[in-house]
N, C-alpha and C positions, 0 to 999 in steps of 0.2 A: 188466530184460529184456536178455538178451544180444542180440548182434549175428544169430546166426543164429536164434532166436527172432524177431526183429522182421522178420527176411528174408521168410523163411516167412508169416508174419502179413499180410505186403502184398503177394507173390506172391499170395497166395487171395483179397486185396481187389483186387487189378488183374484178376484171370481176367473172361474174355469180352474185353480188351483182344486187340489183337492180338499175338501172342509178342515182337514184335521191341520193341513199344513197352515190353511188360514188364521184357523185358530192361534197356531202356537206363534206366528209371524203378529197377530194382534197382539198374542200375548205379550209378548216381546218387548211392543213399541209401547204399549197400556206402563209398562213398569220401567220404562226407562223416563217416560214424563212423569212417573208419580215419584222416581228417584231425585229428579232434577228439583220437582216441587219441594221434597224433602229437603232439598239445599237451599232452599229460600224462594224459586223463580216461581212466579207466578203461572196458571196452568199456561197461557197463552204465549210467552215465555219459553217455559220449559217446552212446548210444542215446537215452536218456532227455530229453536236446538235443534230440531232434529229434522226439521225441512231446509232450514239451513246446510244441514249436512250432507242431504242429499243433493244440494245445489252448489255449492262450496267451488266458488271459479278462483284462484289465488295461481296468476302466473307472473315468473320472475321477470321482472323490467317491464312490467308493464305500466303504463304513465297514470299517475294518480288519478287524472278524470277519466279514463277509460275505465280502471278498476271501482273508482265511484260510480258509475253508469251500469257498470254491471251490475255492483252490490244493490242499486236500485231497484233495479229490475226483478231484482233476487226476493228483494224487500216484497214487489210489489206482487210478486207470485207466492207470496206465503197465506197472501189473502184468499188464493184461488185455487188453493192445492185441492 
């Protein structure tokens, strides 16, 4: 998902916020993918950091193909954020 794709996506999950809080919560996310760009990742990439982050399942003992099926899933919702 690109930058302005993921924009958009959580402008319409912030609404009923009030404008100014949206704003600055856009702002926010807007300059933490142009910081990651800056480090090299590509926008989609850099985006991807940070839906990641919001999804981020890491529990201890859990058996390798169960934590693969998640991180799958994880994968496959970064498309459909």
């Amino acid at each position: 998902m690109n930058k302005e794709k993921f924009l958009d996506a959580l402008r319409r999950r912030l609404s009923g916020l009030p404008q100014e809080d949206i704003d600055e919560r856009i702002a926010f996310y807007e300059e933490m993918i142009d910081d990651r760009m800056e480090e090299g990742l590509s926008e989609e990439e850099a985006t991807a950091t940070i839906i990641r982050g919001f999804l981020d399942v890491r529990i201890d003992g859990l058996p390798d193909a169960l934590q693969k099926q998640i991180d799958d899933a994880i994968d496959s919702a970064d498309h459909g954020f």
